[in-house]
DRENDO-1510 file (C-alpha; in Angstrom, 1 decimal, always signed):
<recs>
REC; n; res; u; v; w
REC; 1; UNK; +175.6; +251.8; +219.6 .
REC; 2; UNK; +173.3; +254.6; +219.0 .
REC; 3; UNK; +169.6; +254.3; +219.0 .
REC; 4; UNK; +166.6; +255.8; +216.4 .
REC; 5; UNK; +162.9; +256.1; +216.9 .
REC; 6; UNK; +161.1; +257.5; +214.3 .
REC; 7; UNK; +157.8; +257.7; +212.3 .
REC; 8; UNK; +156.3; +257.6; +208.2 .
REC; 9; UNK; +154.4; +260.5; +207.7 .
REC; 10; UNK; +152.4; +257.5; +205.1 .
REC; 11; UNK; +152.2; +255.4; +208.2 .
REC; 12; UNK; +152.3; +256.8; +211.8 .
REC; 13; UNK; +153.4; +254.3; +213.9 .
REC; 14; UNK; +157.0; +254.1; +215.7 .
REC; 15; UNK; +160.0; +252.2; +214.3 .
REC; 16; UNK; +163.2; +251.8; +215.8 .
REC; 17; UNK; +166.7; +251.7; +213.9 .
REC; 18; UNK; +170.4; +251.4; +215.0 .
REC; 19; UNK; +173.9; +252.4; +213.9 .
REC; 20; UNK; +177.2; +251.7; +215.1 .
REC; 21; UNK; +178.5; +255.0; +213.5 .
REC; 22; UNK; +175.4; +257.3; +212.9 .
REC; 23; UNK; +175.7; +257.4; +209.4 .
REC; 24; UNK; +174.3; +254.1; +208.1 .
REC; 25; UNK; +171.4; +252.4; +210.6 .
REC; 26; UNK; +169.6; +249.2; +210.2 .
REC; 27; UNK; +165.7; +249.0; +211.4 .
REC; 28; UNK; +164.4; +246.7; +214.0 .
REC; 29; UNK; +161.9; +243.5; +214.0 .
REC; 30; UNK; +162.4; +242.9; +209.9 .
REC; 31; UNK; +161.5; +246.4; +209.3 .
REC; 32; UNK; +158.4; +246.1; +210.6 .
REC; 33; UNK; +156.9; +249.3; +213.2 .
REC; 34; UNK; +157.3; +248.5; +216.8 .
REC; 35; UNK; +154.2; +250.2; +218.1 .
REC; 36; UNK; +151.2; +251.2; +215.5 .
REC; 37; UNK; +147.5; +251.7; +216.4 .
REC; 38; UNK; +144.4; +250.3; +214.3 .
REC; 39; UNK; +142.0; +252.9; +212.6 .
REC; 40; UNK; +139.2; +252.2; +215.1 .
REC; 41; UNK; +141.6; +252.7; +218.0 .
REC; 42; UNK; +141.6; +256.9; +217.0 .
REC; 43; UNK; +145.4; +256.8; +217.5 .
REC; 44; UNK; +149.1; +257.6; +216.1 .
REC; 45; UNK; +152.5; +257.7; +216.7 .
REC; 46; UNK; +154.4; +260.8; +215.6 .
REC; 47; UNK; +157.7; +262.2; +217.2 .
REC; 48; UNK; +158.6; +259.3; +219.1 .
REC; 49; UNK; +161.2; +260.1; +221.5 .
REC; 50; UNK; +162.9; +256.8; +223.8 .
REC; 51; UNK; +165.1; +257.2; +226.7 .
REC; 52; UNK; +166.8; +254.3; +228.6 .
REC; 53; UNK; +166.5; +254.3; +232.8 .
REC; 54; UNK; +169.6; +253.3; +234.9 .
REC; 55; UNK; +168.0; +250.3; +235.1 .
REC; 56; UNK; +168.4; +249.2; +231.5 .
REC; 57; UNK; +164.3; +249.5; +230.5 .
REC; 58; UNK; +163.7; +252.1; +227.1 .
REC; 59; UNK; +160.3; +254.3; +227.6 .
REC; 60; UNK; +158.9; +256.0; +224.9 .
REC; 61; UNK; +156.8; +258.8; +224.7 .
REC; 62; UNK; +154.5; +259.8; +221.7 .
REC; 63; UNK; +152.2; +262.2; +220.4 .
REC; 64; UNK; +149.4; +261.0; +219.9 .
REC; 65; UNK; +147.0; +262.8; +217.7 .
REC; 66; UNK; +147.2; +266.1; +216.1 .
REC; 67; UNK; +145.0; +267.9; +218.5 .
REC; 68; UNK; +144.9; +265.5; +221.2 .
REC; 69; UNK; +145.3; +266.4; +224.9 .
REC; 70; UNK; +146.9; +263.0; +225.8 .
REC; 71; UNK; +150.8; +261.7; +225.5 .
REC; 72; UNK; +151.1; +258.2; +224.7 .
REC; 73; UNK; +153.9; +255.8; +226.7 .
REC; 74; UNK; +155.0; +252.4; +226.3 .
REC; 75; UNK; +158.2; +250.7; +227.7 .
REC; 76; UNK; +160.3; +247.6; +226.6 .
REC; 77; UNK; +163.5; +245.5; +227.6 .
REC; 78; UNK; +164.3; +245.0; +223.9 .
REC; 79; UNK; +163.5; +247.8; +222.1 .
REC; 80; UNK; +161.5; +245.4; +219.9 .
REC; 81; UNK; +158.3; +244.2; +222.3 .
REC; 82; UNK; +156.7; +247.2; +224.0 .
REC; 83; UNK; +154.1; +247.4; +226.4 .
REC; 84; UNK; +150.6; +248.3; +225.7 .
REC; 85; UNK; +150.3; +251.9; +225.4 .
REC; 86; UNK; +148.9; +254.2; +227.8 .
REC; 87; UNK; +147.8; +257.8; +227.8 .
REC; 88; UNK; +148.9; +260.9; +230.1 .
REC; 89; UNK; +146.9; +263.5; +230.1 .
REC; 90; UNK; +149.5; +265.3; +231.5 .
REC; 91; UNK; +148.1; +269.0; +230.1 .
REC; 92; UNK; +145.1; +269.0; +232.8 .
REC; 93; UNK; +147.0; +270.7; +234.8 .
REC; 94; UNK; +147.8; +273.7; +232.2 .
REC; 95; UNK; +144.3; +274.0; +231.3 .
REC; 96; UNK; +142.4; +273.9; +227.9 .
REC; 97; UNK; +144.7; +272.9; +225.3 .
REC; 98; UNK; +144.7; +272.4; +221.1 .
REC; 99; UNK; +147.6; +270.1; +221.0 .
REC; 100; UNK; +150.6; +268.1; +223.3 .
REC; 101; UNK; +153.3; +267.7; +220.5 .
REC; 102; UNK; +156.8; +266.2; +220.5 .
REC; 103; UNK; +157.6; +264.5; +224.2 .
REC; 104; UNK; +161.1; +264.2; +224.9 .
REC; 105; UNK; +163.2; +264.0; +228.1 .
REC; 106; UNK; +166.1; +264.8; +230.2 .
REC; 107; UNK; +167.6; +263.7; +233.3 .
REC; 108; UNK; +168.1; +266.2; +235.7 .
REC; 109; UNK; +171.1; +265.5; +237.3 .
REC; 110; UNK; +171.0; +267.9; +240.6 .
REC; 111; UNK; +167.1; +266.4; +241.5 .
REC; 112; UNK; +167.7; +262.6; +240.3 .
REC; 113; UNK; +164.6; +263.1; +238.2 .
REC; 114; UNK; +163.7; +262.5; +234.4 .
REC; 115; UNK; +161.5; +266.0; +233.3 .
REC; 116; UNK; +159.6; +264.7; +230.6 .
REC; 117; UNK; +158.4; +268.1; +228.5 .
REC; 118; UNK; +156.4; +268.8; +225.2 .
REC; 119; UNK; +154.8; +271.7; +223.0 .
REC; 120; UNK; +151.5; +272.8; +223.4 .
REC; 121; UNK; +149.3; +275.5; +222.7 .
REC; 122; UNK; +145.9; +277.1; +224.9 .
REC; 123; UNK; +142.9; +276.8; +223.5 .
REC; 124; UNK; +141.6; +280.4; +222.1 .
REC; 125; UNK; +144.9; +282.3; +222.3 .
REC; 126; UNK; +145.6; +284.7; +219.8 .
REC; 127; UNK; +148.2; +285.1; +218.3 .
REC; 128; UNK; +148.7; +281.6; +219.0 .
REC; 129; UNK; +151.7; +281.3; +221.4 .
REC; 130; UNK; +153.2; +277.1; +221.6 .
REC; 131; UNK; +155.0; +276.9; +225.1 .
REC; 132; UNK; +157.1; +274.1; +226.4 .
REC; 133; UNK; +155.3; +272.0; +229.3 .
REC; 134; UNK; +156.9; +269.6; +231.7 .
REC; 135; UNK; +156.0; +266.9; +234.4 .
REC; 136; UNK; +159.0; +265.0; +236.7 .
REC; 137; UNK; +158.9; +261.7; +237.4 .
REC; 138; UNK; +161.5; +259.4; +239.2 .
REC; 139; UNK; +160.1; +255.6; +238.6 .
REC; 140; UNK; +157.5; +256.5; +235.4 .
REC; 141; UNK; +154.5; +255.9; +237.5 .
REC; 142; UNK; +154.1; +258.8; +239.4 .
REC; 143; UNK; +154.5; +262.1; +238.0 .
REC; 144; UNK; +154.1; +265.9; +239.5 .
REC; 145; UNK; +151.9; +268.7; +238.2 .
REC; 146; UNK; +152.4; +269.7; +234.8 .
REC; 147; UNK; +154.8; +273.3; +234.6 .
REC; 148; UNK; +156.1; +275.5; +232.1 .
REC; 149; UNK; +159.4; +274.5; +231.3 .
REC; 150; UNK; +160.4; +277.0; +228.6 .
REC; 151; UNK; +159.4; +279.6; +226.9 .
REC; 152; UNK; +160.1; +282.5; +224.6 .
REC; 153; UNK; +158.5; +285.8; +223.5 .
REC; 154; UNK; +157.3; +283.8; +219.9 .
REC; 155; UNK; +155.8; +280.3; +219.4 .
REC; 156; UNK; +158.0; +277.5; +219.9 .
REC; 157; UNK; +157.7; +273.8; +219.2 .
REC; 158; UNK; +160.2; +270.4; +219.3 .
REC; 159; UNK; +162.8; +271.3; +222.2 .
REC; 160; UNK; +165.4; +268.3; +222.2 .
REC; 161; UNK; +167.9; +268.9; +225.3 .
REC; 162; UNK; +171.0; +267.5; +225.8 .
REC; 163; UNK; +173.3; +267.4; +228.9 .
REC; 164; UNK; +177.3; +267.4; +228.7 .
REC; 165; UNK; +179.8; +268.3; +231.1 .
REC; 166; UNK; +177.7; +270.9; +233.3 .
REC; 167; UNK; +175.6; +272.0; +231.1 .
REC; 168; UNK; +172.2; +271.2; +229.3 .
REC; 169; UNK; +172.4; +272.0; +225.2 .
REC; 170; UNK; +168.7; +273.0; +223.9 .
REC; 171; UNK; +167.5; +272.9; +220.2 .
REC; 172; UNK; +164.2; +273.7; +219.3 .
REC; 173; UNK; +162.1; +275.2; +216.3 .
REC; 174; UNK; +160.6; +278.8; +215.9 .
REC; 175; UNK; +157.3; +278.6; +214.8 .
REC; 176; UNK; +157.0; +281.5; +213.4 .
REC; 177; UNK; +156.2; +282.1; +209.9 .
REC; 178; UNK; +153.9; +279.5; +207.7 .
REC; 179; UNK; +154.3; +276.9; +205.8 .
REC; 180; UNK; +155.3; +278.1; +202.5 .
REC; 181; UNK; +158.6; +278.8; +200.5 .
REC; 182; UNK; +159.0; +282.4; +201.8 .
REC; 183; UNK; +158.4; +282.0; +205.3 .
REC; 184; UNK; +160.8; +284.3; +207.2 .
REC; 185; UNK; +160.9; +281.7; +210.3 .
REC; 186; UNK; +160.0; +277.9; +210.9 .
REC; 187; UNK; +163.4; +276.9; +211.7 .
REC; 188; UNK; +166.2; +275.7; +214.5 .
REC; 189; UNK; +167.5; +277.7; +217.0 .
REC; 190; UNK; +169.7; +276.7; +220.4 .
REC; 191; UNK; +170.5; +278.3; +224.0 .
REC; 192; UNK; +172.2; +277.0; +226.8 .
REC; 193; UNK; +171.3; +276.5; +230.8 .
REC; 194; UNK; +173.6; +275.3; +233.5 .
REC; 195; UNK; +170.3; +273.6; +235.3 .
REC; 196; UNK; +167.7; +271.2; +233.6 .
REC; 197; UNK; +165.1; +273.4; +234.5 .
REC; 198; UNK; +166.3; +276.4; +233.0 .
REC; 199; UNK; +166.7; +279.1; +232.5 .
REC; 200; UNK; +168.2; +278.7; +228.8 .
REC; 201; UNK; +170.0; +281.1; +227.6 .
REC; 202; UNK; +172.6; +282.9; +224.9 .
REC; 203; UNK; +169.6; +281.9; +222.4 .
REC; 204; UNK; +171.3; +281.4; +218.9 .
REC; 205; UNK; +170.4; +283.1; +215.2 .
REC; 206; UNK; +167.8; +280.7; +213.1 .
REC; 207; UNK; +170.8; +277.9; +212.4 .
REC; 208; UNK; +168.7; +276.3; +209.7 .
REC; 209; UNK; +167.1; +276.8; +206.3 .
REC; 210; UNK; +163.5; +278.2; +206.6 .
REC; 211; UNK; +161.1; +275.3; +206.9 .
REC; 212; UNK; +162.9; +272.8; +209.8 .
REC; 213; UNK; +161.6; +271.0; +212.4 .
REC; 214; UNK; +162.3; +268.3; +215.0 .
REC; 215; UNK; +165.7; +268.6; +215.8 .
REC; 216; UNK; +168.0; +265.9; +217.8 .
REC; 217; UNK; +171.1; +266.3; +219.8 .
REC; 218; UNK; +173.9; +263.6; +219.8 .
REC; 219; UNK; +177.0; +264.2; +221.7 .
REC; 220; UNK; +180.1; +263.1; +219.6 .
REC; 221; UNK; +183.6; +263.0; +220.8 .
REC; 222; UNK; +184.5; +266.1; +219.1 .
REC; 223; UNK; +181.5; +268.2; +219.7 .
REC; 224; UNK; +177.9; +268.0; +219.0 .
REC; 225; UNK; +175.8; +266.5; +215.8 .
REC; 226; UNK; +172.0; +268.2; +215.6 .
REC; 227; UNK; +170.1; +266.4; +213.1 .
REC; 228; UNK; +166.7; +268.1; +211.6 .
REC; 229; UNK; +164.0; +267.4; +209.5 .
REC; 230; UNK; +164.5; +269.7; +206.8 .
REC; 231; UNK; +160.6; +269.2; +205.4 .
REC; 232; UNK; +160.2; +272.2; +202.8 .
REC; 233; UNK; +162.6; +269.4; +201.1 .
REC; 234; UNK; +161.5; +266.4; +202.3 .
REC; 235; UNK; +164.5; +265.4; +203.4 .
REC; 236; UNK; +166.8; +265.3; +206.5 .
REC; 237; UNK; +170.0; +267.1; +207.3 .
REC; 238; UNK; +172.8; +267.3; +210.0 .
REC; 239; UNK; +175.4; +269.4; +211.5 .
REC; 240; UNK; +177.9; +269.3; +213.5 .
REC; 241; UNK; +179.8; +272.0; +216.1 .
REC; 242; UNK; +182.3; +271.9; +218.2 .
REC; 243; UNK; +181.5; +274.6; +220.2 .
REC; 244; UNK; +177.0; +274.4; +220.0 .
REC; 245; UNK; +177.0; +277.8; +218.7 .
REC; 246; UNK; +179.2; +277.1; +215.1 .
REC; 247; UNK; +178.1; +274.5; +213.1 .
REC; 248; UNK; +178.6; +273.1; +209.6 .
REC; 249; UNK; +176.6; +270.7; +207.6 .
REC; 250; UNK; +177.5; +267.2; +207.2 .
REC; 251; UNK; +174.4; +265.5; +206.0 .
REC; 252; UNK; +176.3; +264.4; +202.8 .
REC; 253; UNK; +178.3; +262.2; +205.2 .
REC; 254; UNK; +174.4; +260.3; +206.7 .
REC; 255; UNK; +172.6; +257.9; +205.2 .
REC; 256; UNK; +169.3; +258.0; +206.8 .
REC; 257; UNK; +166.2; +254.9; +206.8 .
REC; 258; UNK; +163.8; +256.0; +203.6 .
REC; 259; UNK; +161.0; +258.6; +204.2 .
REC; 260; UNK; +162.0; +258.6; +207.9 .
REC; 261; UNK; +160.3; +262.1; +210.2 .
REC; 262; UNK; +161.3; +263.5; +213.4 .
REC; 263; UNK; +163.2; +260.8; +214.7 .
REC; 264; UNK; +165.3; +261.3; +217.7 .
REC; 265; UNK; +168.9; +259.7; +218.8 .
REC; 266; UNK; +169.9; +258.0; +221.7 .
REC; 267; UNK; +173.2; +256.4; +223.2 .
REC; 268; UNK; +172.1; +253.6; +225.3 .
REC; 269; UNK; +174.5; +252.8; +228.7 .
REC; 270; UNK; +172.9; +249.0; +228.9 .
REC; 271; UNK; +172.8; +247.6; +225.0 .
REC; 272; UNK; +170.0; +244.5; +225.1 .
REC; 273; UNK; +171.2; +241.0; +223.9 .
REC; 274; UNK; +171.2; +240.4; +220.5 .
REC; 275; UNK; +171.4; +244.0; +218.9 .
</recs>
C-alpha cells in the first residue's frame, strides 16, 4: 500500500489518500482533511510530507505559513486522527529567516537518525539564495541544532530524498527564473550521495518542463517514479527511470485526487487496521 499527503491550493489543510498500485488512490476520513487550521488560528498546511517510525506511528511535518519561521508537526496511529499540532522553530539556529518551506525526511541509515530538512531563505540576501536546512532527531522530541544540509551555487527549494540500495536519490527544484511562461528555470533536477548527509552529487540537466515544483520519489521494482507538480499547467505529472538519471513520462498511466498540490508518497512497513 502506498501512502499520499497532500494539500488544495483552495483549501490548505492536509489530506491523506491511498493506492494499492499508484495510479488510482482513494482519500481518507470521507474525503474530509485530516488536519486544517481555523482563520483565527493564523495557520496552514501546505507540502505535507509523513513518514512512518519503526514503531508503526506516521509524523507529519508542514509548512506552515508563507513566511513563517515555524514547521508545524502532528503524529497519528491511523493516519486519520492526528495529534494537535505543534510548531518548531527549528530556523533559530540559522538566523533571520523569510520562509521554512517544504519539510520532508530521511532516515539515515549509518547514524540511526531521521534528518528532517526544509528550504529557506535569510532575511535581506540579495540575490536571494533558498538553502536546504536540517535538524536530526531519533525519538521526535528532541532534536539537534539546525545545519545546512544542501546547497548549490543557485536558489533551491523542495528536496525529496530517497534511499535505495546504498545510496540516497535527491530531487529538488531550481528556483531560478520567475513565474511566467518564458522562464528559463523553475524546474526538477536530481544528484546522488552515498551518505544521508551528503554530499550529493552527479547533479542532472533541468528533467522537467519550465515551471515544476515539489517533486516525490517512489521506489518501484523496476526503477524509480518522480512525481511533480507541473503548476504552469495546473496539473501533475510523472516519470519514471530505471537508472535516476533517464527518465520517461508516464503520467497518462496516473490518475491523481482532483486539484491535489505538492503531495508526497510513502510506502508504509506497518499498514494500520482497516485501510
Amino acid at each position: 500500500m502506498y501512502v499520499m499527503s497532500y494539500f488544495r491550493d483552495e483549501r490548505m489543510a492536509a489530506w491523506i489518500a491511498v493506492s494499492d498500485d499508484l495510479c488510482s488512490w482513494r482519500d481518507l476520513n470521507g474525503g474530509e482533511p485530516v488536519i486544517e487550521f481555523t482563520p483565527e488560528e493564523n495557520k496552514i498546511v501546505r507540502d505535507p510530507f509523513i513518514l512512518q517510525d519503526k514503531h508503526g506511528v506516521f509524523h507529519m511535518f508542514f509548512t506552515d505559513n508563507w513566511r513563517g519561521v515555524t514547521l508545524g508537526y502532528s503524529k497519528s496511529k491511523d493516519l486519520v486522527s492526528w495529534d494537535k499540532p505543534i510548531f518548531h522553530n527549528f530556523s533559530k539556529d540559522i538566523g533571520e529567516v523569510e520562509n521554512c518551506w517544504a519539510p520532508e525526511a530521511v532516515f539515515d541509515r549509518e547514524n540511526d537518525e531521521w534528518i528532517i530538512f526544509w528550504s529557506s531563505r535569510l532575511k535581506g540576501e540579495e540575490p536571494r539564495h533558498d538553502r536546504h536546512y536540517c535538524v536530526k532527531t531519533r525519538d521526535f522530541i528532541s532534536f539537534t541544532k539546525a545545519e545546512l544540509f544542501f546547497a548549490t551555487d543557485y536558489p533551491i527549494i523542495d528536496a525529496s530524498v530517497k534511499y535505495h540500495d546504498g545510496k540516497y536519490y535527491m530531487a529538488y527544484k531550481d528556483e531560478r527564473g520567475w513565474n511566467k511562461p518564458d522562464t528559463p528555470y523553475k524546474a526538477i533536477r536530481t544528484c546522488v550521495s552515498s551518505h544521508a548527509m551528503g554530499p550529493y552529487e552527479d547533479i542532472s540537466p533541468l528533467l522537467t518542463e519550465h515551471l515544476s515544483e515539489g517533486p516525490t520519489i517512489v521506489k518501484v521494482d523496476e526503477g524509480f517514479v518522480v512525481f511533480y507538480d507541473y503548476f504552469g499547467k495546473r496539473i501533475y505529472k510523472a516519470m519514471f527511470s530505471r537508472d535516476f538519471r533517464n527518465f520517461t513520462d508516464i503520467s497518462d498511466k496516473i490518475s491523481f485526487p482532483p486539484t491535489c498540490k505538492h503531495f508526497t508518497v510513502i510506502e508504509p512497513d506497518i499498514v494500520p487496521e482497516g485501510l
